[in-house]
C-alpha positions as CSV (number, residue, x, y, z in Angstrom):
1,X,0.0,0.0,0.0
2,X,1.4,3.4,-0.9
3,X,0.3,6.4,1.4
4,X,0.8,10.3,-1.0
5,X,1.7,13.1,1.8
6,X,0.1,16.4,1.4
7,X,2.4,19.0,-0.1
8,X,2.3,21.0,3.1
9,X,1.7,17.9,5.4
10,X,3.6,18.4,8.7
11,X,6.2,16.5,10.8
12,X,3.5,16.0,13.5
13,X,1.3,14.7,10.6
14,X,4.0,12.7,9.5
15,X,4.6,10.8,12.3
16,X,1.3,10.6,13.3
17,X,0.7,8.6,9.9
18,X,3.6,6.6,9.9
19,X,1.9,5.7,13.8
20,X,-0.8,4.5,12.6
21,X,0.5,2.5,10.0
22,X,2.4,0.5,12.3
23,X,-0.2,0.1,15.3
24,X,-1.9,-1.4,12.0
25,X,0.9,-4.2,11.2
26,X,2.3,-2.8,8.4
27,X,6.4,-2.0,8.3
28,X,6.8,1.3,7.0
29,X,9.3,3.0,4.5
30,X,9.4,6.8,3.7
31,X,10.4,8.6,0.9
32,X,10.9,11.7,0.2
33,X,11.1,13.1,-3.3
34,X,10.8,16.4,-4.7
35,X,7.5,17.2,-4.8
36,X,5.9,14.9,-2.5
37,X,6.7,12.8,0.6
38,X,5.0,8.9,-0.5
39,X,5.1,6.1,2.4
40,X,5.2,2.5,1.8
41,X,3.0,0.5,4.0
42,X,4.3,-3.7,3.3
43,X,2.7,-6.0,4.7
44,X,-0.1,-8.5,3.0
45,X,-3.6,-7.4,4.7
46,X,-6.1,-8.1,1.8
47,X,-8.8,-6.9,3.5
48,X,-7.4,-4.3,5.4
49,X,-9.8,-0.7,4.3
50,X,-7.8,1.9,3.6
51,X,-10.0,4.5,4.3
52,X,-8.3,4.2,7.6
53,X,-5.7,5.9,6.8
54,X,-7.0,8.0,3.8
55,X,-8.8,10.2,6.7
56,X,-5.6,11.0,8.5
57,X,-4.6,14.3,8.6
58,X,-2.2,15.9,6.1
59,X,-2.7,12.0,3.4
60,X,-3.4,13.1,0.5
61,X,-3.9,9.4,-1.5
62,X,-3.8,6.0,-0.5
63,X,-3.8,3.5,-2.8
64,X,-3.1,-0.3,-3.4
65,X,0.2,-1.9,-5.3
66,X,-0.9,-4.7,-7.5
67,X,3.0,-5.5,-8.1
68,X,4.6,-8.1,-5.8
69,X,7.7,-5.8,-5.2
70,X,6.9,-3.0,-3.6
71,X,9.1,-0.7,-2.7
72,X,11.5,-1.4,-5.8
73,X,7.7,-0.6,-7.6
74,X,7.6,3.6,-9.2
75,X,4.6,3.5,-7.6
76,X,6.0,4.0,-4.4
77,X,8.9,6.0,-5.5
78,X,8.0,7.7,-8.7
79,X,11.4,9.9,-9.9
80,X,14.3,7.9,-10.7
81,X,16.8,7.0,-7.8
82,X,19.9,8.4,-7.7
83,X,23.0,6.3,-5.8
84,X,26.1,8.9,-4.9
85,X,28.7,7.5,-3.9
86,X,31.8,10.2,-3.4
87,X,31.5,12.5,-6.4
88,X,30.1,9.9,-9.0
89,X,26.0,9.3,-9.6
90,X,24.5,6.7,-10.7
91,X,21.1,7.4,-12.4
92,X,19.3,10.1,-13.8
93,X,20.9,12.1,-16.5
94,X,24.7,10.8,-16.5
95,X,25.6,7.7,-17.8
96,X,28.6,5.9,-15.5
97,X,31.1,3.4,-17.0
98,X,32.5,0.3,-14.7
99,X,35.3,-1.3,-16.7
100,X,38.3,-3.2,-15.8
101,X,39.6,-6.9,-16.2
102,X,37.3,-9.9,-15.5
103,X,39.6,-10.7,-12.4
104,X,42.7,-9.0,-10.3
105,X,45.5,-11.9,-11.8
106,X,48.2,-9.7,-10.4
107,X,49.2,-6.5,-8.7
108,X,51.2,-5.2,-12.2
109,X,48.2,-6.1,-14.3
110,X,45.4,-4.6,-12.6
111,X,47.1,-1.2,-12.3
112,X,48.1,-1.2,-16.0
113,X,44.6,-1.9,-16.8
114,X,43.3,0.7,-14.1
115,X,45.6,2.7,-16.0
116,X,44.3,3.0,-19.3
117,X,40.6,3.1,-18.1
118,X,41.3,6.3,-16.1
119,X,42.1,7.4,-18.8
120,X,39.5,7.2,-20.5
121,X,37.0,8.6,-18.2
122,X,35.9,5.4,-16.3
123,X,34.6,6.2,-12.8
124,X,34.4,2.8,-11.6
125,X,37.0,0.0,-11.5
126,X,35.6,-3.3,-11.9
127,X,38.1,-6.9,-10.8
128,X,37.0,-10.2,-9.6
129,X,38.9,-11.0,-6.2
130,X,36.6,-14.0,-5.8
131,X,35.4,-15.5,-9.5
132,X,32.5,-18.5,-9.1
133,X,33.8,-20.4,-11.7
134,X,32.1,-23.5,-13.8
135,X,35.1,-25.6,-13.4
136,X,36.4,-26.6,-9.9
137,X,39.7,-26.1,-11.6
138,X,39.4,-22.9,-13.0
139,X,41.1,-20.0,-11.8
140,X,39.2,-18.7,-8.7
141,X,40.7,-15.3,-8.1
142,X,43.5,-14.0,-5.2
143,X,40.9,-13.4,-2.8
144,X,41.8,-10.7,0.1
145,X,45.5,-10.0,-2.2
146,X,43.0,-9.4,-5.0
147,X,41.3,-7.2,-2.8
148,X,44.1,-4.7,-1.6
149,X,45.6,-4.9,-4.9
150,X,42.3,-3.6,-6.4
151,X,41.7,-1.0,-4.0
152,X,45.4,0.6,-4.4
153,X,44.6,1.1,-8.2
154,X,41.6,2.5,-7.9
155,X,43.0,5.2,-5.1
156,X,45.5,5.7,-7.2
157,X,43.7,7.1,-10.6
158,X,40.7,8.2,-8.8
159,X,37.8,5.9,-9.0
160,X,35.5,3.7,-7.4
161,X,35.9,0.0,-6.9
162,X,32.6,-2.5,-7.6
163,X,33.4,-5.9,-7.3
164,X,31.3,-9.5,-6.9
165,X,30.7,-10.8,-3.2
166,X,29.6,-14.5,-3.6
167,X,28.9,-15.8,0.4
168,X,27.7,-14.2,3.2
169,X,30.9,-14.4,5.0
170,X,32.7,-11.8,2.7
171,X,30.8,-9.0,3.5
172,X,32.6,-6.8,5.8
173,X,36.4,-8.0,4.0
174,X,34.5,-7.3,0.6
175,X,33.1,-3.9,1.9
176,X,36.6,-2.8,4.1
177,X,37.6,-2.5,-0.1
178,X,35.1,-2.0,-2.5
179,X,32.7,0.8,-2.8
180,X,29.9,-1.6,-4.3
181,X,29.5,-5.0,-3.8
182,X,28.3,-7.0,-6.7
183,X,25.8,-10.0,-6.8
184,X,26.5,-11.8,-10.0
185,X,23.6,-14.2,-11.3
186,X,24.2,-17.3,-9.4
187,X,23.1,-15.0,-6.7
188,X,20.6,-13.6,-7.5
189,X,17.9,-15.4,-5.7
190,X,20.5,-16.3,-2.5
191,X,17.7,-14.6,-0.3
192,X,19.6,-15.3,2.8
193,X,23.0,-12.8,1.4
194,X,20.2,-10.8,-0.1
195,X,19.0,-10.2,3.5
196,X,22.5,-9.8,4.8
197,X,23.7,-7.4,2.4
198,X,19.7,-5.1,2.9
199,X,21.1,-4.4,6.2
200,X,24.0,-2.8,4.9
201,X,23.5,0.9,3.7
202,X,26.4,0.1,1.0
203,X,25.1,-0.3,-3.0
204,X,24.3,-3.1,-3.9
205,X,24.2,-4.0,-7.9
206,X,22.1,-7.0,-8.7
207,X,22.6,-8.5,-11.7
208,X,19.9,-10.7,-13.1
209,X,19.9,-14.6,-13.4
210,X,20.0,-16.1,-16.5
211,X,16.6,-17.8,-16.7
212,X,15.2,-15.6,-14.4
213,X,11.9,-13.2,-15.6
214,X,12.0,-9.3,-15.0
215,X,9.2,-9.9,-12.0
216,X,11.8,-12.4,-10.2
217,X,14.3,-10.0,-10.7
218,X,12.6,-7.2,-8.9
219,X,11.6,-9.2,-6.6
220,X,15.3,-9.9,-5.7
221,X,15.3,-6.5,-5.3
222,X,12.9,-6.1,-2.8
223,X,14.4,-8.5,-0.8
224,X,17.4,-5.5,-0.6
225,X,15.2,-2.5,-0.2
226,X,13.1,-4.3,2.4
227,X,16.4,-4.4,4.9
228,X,16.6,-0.7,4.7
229,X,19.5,-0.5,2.0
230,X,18.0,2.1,-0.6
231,X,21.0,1.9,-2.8
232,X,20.3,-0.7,-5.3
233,X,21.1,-0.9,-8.8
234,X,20.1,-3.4,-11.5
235,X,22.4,-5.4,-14.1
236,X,21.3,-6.7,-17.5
237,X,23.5,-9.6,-18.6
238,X,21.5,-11.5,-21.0
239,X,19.4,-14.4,-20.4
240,X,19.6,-18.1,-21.3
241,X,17.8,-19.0,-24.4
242,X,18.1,-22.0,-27.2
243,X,20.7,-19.8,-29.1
244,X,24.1,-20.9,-29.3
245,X,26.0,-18.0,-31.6
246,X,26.0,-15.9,-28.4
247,X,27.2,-16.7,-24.9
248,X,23.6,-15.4,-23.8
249,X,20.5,-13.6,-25.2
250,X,20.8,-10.0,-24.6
251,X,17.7,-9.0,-23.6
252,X,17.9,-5.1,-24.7
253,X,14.2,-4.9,-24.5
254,X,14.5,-5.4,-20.3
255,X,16.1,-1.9,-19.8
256,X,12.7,0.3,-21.1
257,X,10.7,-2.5,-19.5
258,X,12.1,-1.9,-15.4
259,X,12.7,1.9,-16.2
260,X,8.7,1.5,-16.6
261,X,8.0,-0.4,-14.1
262,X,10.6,0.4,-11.4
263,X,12.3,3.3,-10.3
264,X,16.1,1.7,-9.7
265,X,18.7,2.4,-12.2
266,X,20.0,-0.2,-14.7
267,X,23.2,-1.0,-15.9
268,X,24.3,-3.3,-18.8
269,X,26.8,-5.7,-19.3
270,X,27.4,-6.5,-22.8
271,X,30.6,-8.3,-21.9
272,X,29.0,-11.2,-20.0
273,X,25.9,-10.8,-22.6
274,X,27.7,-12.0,-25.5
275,X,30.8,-13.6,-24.7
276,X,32.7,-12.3,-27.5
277,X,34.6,-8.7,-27.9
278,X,33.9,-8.4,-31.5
279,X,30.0,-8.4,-30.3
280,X,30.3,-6.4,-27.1
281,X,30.5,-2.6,-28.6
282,X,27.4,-3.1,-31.0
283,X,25.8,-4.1,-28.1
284,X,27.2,-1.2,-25.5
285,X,26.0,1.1,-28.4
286,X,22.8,-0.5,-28.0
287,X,22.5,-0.5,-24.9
288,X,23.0,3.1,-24.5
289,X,20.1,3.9,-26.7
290,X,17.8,2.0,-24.9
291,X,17.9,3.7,-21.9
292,X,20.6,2.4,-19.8
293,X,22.2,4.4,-16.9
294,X,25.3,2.3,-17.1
295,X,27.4,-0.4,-18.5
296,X,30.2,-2.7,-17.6
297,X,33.1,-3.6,-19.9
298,X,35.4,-6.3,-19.2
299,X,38.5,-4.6,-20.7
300,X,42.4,-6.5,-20.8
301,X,45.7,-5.1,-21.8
302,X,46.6,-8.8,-23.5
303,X,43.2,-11.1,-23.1
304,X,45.3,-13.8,-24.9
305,X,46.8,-14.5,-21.9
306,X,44.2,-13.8,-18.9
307,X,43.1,-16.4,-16.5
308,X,39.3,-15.9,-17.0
309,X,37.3,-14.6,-19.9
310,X,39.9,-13.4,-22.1
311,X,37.8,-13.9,-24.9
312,X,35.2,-11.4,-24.2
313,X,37.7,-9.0,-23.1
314,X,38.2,-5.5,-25.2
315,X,41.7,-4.4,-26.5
316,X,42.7,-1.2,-25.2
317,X,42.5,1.0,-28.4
318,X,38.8,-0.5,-28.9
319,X,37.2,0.4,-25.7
320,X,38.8,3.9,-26.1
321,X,37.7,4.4,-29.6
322,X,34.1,2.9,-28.1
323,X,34.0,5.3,-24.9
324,X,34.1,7.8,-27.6
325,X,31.0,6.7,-29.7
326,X,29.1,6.5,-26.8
327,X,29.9,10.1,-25.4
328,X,28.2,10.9,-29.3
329,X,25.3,8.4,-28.3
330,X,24.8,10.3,-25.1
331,X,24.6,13.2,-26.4
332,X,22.0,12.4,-29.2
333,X,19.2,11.3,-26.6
334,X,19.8,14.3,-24.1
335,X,22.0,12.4,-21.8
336,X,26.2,12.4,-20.7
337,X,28.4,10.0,-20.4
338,X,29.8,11.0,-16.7
């Protein structure tokens, strides 16, 4: 249930509502946006009549949400969410690029490649420390060396560190060095780190599951807004399908589709989409188009000889020449590339 504020409605009001709501059994989330101040009510009561709160002083609506995810739902939270984190935004108007290797191999390799995507105007450093891997045998990243190693590069050309946390047990080593923890799509319905990492007020970007529909993906989502952690971010990586030409299906179409429907900015992965870097910038150019607020890039200073993905990895020169292209895509549909 979504309770509107009154324009005007006071701080005694406020709490009076927000009261209310909870002597009623509901758990209550506020937000406050421009124009208006809208409260979540979540809790299933079927039957519950909201005139009973529609007659408070200083409500100005109260309304049902026929969605399953609530507060990930526009309705409750009709602008577009904005994460800061230090001086970078993600959502709204600018655009944010994550790039980096697949994983931290070594300390000389991830700062050459932190290197050259400084460079090019990346704000976020992306690394694997801990890689869940197919194979048993493959490699399955440095771990806590991986870590400080990443870290140190991104101090060092000025940006922000996102990397993929894959137990519950990592969180507070993971979040001692990144500045956004990533869930990668085997974990996407791991409710019980979901939970864990809801509690933490740290962002949070959830990529989606391979077979997984838009609905279950939100509703991931709401398992991390429900904790109290507002800063959540979604990932398009494609989606399992009978194709075999492409690593995965890139489902383009799912970026208008949540921007619709929820109010959480999206990112896009074209790396981990397709599989292959001859397919990856048609598909960051498309990407960009459709509305997202964000991609990630696997980029590697010599993928011939990396220890995981190497194939899908861009060459330096390309990703510069596509950072450019996309600056020109940004600029076409009103937006910039931050």
């Amino acid at each position: 249930m979504v309770v509107i504020l009154e324009n005007n409605a006071t701080k005694i009001q406020t709490e009076s509502i927000i009261k209310n709501l909870e002597e009623f059994g509901f758990r209550v989330h506020v937000s406050e946006g421009e124009q208006r101040t809208i409260i979540g009510a979540i809790g299933v009561q079927p039957d519950f009549d909201t005139r009973k709160i529609k007659v408070l002083e200083g409500v100005y609506d109260v309304y049902r949400v026929t969605a399953p995810y609530k507060l990930a739902s526009r309705s409750f939270h009709e602008e577009d969410s904005i994460i800061k984190i230090k001086d970078v935004e993600i959502g709204g108007n600018n655009i944010v690029l994550m790039a980096g290797p697949c994983s931290v191999e070594n300390e000389d390799q991830i700062y050459r490649n932190a290197e050259i995507v400084a460079k090019a105007g990346v704000k976020i450093l992306r690394g694997g420390a801990f890689k869940p891997r197919s194979s048993p045998y493959a490699f399955q990243g440095l771990g806590e060396a991986g870590l400080k190693y990443l870290r140190a590069a991104a101090d060092k050309y000025g940006m922000l560190v996102i990397t993929e946390i894959i137990q519950m047990d990592q969180i507070d080593l993971i979040g001692d060095y990144s500045d956004i923890y990533q869930v990668g799509a085997r974990n996407m319905q791991n409710f019980s780190l979901l939970k864990e990492l809801g509690k933490t007020k740290k962002p949070v970007m959830l990529k989606r599951g391979l077979s997984a529909t838009i609905e279950e993906w939100l509703m991931s989502a709401e398992y991390l807004l429900s904790g109290g952690n507002p800063n959540i971010m979604l990932c398009v990586i494609g989606i399992r399908t009978f194709e075999k030409y492409t690593r995965n299906t890139f489902d383009l179409s799912a970026i208008p589709v949540v921007h619709k429907r929820s109010h959480l900015p999206v990112i896009a992965d074209p790396s981990h989409a397709t599989g292959l870097r001859d397919q990856v910038p048609p598909m960051a150019r498309a990407a960009i188009a459709a509305g997202a607020d964000g991609l990630m890039i696997e980029m590697h200073d010599d993928p011939k000889n990396a220890l995981s993905d190497g194939p899908q990895a861009l060459l330096p020169d390309t990703f510069i020449s596509l950072v450019k292209e996309l600056k020109a895509i940004a600029n076409v549909i009103g937006r910039e590339l931050a």
